[in-house]
PDB file of the backbone (N, CA, C, O) and the ligand in Angstrom, with CONECT records:
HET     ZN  A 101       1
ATOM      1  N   UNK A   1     200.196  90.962 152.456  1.00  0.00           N
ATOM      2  CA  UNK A   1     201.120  89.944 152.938  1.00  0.00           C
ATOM      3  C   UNK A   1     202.264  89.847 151.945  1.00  0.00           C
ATOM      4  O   UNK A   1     201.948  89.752 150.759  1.00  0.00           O
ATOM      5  N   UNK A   2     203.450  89.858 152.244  1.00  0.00           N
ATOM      6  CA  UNK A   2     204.521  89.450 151.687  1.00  0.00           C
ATOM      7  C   UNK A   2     205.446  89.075 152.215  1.00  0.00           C
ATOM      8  O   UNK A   2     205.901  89.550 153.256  1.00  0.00           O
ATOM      9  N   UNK A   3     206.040  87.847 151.385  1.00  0.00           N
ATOM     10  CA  UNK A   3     206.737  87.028 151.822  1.00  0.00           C
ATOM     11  C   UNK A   3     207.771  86.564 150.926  1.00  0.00           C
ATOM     12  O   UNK A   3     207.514  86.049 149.838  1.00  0.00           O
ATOM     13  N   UNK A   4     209.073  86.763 151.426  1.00  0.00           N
ATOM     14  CA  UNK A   4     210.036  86.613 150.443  1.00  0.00           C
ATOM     15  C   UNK A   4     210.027  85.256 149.848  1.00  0.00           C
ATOM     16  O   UNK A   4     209.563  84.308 150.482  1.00  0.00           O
ATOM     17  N   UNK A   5     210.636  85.091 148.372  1.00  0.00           N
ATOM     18  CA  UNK A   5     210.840  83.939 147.987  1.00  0.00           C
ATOM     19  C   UNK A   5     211.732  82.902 149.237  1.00  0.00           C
ATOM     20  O   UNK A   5     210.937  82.246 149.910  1.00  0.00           O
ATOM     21  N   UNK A   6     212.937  82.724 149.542  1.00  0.00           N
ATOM     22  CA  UNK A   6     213.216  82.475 150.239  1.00  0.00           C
ATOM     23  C   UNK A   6     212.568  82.068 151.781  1.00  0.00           C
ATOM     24  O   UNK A   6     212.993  81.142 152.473  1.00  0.00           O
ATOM     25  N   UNK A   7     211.701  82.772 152.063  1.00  0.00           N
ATOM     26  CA  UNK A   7     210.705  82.460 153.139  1.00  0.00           C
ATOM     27  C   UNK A   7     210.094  81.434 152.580  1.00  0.00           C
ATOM     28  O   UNK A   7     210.199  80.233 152.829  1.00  0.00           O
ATOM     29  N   UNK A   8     209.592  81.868 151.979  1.00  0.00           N
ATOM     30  CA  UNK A   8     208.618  80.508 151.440  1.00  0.00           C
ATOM     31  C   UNK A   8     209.261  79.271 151.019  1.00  0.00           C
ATOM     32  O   UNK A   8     208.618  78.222 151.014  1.00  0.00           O
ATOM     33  N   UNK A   9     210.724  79.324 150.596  1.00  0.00           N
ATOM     34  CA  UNK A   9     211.158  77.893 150.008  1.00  0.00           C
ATOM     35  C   UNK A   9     211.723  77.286 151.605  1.00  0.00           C
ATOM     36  O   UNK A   9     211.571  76.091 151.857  1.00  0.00           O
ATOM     37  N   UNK A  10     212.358  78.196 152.599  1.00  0.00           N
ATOM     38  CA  UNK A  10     212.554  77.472 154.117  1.00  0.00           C
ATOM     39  C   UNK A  10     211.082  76.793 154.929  1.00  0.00           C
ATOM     40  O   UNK A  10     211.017  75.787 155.635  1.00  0.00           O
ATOM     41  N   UNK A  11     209.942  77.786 154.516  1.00  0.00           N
ATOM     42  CA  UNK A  11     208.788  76.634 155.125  1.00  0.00           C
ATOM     43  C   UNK A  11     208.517  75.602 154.720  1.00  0.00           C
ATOM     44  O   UNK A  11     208.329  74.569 155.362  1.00  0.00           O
ATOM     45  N   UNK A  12     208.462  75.790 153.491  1.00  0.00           N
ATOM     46  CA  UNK A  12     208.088  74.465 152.545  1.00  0.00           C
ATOM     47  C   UNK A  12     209.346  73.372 152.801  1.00  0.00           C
ATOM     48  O   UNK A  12     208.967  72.240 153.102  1.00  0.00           O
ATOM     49  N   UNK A  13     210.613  73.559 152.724  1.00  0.00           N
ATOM     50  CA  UNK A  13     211.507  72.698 153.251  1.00  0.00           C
ATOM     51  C   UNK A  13     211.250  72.540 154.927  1.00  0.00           C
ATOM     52  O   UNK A  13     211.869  71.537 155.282  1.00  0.00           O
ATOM     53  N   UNK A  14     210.577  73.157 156.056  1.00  0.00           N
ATOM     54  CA  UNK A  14     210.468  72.835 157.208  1.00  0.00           C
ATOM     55  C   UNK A  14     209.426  72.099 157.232  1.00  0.00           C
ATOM     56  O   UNK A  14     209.254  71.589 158.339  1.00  0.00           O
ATOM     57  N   UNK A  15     208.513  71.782 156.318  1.00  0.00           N
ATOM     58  CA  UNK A  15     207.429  71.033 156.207  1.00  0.00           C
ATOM     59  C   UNK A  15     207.543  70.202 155.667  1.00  0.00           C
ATOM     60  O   UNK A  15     206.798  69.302 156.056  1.00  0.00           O
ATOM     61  N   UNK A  16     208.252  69.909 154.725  1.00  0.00           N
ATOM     62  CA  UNK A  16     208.940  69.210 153.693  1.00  0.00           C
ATOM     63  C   UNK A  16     207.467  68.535 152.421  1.00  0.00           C
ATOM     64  O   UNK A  16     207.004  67.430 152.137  1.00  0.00           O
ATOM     65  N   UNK A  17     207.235  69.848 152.036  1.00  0.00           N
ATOM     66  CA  UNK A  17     206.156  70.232 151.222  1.00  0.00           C
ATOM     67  C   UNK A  17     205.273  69.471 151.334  1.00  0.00           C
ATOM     68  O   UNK A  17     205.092  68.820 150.305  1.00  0.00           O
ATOM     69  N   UNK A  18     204.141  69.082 152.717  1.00  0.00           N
ATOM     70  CA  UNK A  18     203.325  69.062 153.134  1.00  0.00           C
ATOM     71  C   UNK A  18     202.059  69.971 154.356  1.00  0.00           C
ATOM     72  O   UNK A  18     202.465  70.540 155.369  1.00  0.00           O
ATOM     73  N   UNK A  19     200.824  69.927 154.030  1.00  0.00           N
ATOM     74  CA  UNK A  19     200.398  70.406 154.363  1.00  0.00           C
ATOM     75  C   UNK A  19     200.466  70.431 156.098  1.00  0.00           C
ATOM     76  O   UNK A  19     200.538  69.425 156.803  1.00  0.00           O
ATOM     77  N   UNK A  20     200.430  71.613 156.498  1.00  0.00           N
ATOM     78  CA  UNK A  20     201.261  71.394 158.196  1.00  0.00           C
ATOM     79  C   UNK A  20     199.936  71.166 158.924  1.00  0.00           C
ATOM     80  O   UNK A  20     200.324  71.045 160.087  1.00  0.00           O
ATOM     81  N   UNK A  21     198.675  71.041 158.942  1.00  0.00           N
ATOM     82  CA  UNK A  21     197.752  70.966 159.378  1.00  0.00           C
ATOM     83  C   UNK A  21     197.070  69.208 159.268  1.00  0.00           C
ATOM     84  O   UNK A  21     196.819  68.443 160.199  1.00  0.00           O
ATOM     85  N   UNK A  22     196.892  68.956 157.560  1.00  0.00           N
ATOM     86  CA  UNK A  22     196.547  67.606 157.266  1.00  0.00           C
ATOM     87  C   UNK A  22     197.297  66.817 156.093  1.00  0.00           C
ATOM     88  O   UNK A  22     196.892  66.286 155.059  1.00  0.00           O
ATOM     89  N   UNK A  23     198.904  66.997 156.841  1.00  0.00           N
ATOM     90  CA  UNK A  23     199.840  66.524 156.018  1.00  0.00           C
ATOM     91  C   UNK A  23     199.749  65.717 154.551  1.00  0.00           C
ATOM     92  O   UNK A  23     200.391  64.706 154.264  1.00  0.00           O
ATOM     93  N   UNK A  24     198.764  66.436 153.673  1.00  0.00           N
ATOM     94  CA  UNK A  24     198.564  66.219 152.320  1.00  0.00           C
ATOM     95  C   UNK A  24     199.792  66.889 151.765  1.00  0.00           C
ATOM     96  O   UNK A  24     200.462  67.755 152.327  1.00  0.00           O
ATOM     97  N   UNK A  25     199.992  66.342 150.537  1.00  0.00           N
ATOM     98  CA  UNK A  25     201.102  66.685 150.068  1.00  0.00           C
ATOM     99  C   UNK A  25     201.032  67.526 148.620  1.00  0.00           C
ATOM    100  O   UNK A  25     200.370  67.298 147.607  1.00  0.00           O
ATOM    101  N   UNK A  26     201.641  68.208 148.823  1.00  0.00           N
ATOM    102  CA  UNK A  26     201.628  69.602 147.685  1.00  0.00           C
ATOM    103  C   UNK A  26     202.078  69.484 146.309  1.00  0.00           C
ATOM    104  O   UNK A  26     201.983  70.018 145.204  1.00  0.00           O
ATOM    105  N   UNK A  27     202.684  68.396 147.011  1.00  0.00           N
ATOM    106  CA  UNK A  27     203.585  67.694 145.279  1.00  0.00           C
ATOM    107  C   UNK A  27     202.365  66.692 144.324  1.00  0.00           C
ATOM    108  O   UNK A  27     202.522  66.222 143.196  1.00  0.00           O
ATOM    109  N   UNK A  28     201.218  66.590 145.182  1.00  0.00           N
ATOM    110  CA  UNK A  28     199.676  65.916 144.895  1.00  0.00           C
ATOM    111  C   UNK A  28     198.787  66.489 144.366  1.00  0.00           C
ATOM    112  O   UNK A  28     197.907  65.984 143.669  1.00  0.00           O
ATOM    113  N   UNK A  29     198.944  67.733 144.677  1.00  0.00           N
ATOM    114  CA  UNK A  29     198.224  69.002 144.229  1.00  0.00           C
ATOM    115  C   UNK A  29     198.334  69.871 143.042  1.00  0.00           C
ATOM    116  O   UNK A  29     199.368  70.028 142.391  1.00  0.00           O
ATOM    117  N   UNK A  30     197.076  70.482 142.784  1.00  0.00           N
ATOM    118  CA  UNK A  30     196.955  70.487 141.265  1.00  0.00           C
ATOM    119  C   UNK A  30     197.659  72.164 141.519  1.00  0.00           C
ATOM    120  O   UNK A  30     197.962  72.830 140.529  1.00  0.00           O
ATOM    121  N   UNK A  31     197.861  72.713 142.926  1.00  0.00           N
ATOM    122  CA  UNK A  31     197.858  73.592 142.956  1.00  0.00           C
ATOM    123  C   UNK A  31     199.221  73.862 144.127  1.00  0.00           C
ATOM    124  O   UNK A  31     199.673  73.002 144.883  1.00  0.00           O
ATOM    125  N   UNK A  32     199.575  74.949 144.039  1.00  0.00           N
ATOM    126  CA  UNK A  32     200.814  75.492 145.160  1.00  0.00           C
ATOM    127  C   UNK A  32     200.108  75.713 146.195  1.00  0.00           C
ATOM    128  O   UNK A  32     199.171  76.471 145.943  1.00  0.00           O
ATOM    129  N   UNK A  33     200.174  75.284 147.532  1.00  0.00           N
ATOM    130  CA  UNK A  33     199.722  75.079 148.699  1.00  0.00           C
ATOM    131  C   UNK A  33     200.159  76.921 149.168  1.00  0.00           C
ATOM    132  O   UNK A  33     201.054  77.542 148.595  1.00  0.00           O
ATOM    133  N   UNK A  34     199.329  77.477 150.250  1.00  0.00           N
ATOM    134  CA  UNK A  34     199.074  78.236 150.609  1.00  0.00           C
ATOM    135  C   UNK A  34     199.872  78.774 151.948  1.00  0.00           C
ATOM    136  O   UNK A  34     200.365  77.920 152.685  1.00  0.00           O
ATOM    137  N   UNK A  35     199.993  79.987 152.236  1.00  0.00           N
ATOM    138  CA  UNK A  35     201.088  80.233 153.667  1.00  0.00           C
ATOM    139  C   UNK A  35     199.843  80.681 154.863  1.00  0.00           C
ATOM    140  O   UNK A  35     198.922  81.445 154.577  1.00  0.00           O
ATOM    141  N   UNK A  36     199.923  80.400 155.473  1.00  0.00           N
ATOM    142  CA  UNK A  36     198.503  80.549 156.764  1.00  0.00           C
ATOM    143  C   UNK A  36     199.278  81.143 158.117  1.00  0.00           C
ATOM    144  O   UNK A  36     200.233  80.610 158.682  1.00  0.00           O
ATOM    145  N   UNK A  37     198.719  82.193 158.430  1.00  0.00           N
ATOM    146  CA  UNK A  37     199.027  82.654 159.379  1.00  0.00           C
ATOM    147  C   UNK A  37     198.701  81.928 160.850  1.00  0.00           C
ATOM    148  O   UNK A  37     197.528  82.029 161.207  1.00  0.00           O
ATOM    149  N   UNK A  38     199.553  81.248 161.691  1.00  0.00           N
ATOM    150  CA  UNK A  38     198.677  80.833 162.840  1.00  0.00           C
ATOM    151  C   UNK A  38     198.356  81.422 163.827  1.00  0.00           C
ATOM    152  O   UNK A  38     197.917  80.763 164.769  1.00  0.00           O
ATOM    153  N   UNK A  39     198.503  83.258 163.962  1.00  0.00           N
ATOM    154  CA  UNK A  39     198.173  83.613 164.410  1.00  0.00           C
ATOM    155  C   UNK A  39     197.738  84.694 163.593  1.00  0.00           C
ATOM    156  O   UNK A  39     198.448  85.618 163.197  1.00  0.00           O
ATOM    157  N   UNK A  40     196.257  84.487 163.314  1.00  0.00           N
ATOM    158  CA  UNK A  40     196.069  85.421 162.046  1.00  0.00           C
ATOM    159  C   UNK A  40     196.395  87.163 162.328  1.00  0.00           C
ATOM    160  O   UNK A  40     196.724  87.809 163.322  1.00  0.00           O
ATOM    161  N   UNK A  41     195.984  87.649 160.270  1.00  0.00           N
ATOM    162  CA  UNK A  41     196.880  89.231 160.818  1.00  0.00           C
ATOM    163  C   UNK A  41     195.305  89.819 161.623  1.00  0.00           C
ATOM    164  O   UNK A  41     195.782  90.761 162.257  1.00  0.00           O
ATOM    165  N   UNK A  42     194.274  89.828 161.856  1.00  0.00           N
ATOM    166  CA  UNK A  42     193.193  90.327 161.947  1.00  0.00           C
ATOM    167  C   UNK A  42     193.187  90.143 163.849  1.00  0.00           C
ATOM    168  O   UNK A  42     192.382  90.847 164.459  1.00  0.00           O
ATOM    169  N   UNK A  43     194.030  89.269 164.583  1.00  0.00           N
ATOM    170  CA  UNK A  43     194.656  89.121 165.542  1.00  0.00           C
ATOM    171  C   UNK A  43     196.028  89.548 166.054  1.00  0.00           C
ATOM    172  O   UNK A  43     196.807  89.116 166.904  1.00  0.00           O
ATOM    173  N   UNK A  44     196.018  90.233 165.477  1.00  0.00           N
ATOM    174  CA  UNK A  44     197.848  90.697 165.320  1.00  0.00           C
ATOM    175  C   UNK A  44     199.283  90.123 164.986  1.00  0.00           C
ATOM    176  O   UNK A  44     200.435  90.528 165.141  1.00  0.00           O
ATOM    177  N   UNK A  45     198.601  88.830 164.378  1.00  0.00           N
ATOM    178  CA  UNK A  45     200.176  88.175 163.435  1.00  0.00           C
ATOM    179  C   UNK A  45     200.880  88.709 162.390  1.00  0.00           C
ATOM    180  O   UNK A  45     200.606  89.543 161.527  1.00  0.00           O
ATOM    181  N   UNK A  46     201.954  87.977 162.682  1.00  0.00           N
ATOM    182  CA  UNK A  46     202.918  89.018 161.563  1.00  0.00           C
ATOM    183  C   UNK A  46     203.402  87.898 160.262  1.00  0.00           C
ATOM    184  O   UNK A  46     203.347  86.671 160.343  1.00  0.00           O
ATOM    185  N   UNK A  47     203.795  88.563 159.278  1.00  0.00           N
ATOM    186  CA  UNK A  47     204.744  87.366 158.582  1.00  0.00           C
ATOM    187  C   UNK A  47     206.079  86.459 158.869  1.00  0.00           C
ATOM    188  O   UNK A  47     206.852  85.828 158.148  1.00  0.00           O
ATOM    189  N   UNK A  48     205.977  86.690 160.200  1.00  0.00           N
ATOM    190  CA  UNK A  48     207.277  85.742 160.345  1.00  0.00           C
ATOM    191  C   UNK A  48     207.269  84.506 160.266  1.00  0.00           C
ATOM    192  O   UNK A  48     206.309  83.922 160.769  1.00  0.00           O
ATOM    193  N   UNK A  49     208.370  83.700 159.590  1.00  0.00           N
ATOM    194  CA  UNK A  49     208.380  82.286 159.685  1.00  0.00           C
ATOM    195  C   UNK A  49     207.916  82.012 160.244  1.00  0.00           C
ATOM    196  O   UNK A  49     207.019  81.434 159.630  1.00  0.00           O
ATOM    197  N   UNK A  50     207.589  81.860 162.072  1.00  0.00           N
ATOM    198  CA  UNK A  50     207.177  80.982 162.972  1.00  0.00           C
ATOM    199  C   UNK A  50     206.102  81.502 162.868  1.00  0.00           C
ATOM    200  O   UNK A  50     205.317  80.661 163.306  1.00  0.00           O
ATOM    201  N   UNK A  51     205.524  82.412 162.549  1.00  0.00           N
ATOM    202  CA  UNK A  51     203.391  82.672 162.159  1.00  0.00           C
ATOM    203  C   UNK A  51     203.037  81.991 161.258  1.00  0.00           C
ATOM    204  O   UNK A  51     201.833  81.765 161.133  1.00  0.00           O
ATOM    205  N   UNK A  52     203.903  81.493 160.416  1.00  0.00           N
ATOM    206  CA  UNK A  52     203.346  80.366 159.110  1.00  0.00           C
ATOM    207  C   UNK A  52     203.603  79.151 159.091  1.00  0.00           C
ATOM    208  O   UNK A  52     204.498  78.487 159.613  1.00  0.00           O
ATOM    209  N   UNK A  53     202.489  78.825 158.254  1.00  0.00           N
ATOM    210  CA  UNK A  53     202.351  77.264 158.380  1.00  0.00           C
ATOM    211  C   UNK A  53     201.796  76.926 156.361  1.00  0.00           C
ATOM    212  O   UNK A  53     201.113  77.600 155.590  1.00  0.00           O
ATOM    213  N   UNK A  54     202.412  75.791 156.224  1.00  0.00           N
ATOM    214  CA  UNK A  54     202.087  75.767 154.656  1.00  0.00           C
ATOM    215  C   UNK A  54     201.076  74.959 154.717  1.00  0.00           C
ATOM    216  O   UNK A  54     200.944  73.959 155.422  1.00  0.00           O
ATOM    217  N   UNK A  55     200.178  75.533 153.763  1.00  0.00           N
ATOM    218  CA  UNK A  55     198.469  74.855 154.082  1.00  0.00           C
ATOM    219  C   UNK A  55     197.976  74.625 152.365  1.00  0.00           C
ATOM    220  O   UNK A  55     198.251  75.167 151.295  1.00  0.00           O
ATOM    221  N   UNK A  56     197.400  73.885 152.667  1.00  0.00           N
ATOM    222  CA  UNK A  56     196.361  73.146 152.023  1.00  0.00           C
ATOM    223  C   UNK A  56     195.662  74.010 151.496  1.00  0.00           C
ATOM    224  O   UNK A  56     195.904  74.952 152.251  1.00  0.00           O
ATOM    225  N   UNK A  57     194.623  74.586 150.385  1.00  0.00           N
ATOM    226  CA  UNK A  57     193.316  75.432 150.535  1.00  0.00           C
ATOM    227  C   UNK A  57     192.073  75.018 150.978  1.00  0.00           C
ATOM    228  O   UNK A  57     191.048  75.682 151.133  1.00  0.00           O
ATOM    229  N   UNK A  58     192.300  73.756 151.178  1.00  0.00           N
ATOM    230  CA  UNK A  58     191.058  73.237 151.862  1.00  0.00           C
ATOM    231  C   UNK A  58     191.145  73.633 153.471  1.00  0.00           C
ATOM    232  O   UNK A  58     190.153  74.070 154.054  1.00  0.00           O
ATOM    233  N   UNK A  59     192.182  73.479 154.013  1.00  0.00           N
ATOM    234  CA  UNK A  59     192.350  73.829 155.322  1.00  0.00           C
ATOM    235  C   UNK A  59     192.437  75.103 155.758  1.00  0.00           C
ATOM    236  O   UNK A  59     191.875  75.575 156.746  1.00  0.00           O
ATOM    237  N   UNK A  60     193.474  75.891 154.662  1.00  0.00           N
ATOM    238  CA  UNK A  60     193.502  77.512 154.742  1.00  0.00           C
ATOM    239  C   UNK A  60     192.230  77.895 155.437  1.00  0.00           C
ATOM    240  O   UNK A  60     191.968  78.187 156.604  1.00  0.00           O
ATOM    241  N   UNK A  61     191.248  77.756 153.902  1.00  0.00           N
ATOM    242  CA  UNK A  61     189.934  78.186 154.157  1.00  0.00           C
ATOM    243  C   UNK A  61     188.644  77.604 155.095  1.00  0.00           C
ATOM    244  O   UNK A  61     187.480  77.984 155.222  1.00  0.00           O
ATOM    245  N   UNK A  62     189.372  76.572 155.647  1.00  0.00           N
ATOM    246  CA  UNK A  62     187.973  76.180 156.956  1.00  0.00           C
ATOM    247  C   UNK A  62     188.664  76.666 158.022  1.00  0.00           C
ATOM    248  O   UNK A  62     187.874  76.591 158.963  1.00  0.00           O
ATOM    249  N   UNK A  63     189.932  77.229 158.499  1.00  0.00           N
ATOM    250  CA  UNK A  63     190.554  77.811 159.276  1.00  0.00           C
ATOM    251  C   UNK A  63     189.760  78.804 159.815  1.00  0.00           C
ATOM    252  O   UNK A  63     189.212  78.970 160.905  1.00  0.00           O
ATOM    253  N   UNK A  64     189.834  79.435 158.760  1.00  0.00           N
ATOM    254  CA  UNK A  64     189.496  81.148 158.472  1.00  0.00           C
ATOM    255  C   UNK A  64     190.288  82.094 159.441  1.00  0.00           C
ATOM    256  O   UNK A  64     191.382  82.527 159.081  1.00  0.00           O
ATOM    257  N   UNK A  65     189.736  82.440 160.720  1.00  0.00           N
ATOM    258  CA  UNK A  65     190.681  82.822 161.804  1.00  0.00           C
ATOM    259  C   UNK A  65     190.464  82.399 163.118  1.00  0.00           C
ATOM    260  O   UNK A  65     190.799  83.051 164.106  1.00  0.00           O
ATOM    261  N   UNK A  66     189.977  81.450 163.135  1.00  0.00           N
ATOM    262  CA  UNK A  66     190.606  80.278 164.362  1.00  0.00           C
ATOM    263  C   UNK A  66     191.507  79.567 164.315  1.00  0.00           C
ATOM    264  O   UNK A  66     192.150  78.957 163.461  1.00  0.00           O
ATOM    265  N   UNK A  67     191.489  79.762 165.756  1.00  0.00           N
ATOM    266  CA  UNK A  67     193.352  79.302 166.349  1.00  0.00           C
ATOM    267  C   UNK A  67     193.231  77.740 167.048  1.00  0.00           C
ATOM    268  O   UNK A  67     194.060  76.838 166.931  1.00  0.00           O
ATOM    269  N   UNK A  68     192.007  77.701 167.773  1.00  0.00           N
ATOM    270  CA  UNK A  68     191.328  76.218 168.733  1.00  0.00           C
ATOM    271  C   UNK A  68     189.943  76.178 168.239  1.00  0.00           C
ATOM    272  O   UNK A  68     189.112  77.034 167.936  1.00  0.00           O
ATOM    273  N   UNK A  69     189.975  75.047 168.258  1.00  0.00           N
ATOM    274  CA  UNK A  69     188.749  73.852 168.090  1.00  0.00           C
ATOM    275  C   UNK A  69     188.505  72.376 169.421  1.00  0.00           C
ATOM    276  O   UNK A  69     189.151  71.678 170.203  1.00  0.00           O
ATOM    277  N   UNK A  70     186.843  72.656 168.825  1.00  0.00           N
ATOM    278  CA  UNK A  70     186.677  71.581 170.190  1.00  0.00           C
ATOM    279  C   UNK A  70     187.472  70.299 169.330  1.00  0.00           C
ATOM    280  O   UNK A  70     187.485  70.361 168.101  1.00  0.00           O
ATOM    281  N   UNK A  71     188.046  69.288 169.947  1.00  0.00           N
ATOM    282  CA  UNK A  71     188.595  68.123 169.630  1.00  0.00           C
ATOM    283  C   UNK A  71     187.189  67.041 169.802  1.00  0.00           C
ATOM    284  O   UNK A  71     186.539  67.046 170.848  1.00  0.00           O
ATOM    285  N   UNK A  72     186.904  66.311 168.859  1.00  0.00           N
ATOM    286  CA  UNK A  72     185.448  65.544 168.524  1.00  0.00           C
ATOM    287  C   UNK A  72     185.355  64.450 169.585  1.00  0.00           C
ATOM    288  O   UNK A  72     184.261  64.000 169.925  1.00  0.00           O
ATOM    289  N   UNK A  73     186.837  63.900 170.254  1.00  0.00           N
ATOM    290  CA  UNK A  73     187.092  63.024 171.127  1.00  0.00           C
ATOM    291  C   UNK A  73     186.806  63.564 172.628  1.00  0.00           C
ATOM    292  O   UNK A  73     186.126  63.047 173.514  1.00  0.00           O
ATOM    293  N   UNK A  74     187.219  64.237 172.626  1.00  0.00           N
ATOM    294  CA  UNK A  74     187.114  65.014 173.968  1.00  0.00           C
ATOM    295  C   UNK A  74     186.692  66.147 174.524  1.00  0.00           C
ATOM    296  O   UNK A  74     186.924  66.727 175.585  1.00  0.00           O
ATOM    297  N   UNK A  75     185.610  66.465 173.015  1.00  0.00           N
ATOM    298  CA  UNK A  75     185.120  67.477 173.868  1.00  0.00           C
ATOM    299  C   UNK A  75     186.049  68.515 174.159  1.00  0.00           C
ATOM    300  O   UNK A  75     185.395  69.234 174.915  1.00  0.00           O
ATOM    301  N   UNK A  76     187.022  68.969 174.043  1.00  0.00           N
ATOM    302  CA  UNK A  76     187.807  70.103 175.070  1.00  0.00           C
ATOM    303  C   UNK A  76     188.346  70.510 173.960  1.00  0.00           C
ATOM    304  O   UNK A  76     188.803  69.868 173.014  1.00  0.00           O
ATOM    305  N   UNK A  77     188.209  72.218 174.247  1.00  0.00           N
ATOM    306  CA  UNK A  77     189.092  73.124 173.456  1.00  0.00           C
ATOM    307  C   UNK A  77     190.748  72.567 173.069  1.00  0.00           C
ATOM    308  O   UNK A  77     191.407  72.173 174.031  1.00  0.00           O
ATOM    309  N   UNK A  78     191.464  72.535 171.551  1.00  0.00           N
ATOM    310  CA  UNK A  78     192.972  72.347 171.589  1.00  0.00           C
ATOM    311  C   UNK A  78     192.828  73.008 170.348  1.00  0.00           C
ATOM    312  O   UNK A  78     191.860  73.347 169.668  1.00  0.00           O
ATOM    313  N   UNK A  79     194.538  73.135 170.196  1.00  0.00           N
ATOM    314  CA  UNK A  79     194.650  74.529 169.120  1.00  0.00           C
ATOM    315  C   UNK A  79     194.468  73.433 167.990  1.00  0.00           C
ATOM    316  O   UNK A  79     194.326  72.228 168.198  1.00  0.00           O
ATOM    317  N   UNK A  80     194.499  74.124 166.637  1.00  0.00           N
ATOM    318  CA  UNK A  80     194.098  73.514 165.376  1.00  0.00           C
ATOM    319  C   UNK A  80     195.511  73.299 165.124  1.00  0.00           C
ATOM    320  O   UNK A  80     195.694  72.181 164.644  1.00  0.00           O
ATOM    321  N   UNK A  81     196.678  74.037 165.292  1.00  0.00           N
ATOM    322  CA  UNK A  81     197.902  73.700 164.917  1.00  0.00           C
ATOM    323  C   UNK A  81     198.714  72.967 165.194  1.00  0.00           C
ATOM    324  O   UNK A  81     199.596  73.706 165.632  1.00  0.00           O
ATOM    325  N   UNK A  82     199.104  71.873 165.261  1.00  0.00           N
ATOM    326  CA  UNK A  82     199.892  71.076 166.431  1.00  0.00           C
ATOM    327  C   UNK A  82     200.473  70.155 165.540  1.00  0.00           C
ATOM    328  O   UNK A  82     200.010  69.082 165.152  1.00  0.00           O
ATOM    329  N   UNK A  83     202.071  70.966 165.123  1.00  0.00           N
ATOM    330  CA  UNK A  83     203.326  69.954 164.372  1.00  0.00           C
ATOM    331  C   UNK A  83     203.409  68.499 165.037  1.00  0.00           C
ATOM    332  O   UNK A  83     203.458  67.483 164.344  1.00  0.00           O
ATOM    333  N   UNK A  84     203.420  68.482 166.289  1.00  0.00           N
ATOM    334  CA  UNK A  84     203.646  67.103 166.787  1.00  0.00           C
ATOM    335  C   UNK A  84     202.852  65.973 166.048  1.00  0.00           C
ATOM    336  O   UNK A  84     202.980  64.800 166.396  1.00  0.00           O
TER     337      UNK A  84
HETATM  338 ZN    ZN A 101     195.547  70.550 154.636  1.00  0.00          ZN2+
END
């Protein structure tokens, strides 16, 4: 994976250096938050901006390479990613 400096400072400003999953904040962290593919490469994602999402390592790694999860409320498949 590589990713230009510049890539990485436009996500982190599109996120506005929070985690895009469980909007923890990176500036909290003991550590530089992580780039996550949301459509992983083992699925055929690429590095483009819109495949990344700035993550957490707690989230990175319970991700792993799922895209949807059952929602605990409803029972029903929804994707794990959802900026809204
Ligand atoms: Zn997170």
């Amino acid at each position: 994976m590589t990713i230009s400096i510049k890539s990485r400072q436009r996500i982190r400003e599109r996120a506005s250096c929070l985690c895009e999953y469980c909007h923890s904040s990176e500036e909290a962290s003991a550590s530089l938050f992580t780039f996550d593919h949301l459509v992983p490469q083992s699925l055929g994602g690429t590095d483009s901006e819109e495949n990344l999402a700035l993550a957490c390592h707690r989230c990175n790694g319970r991700r792993y390479n799922f895209t949807e999860g059952i929602d605990p409320e409803t029972q029903l498949s929804a994707p794990l990613f959802n900026p809204i």
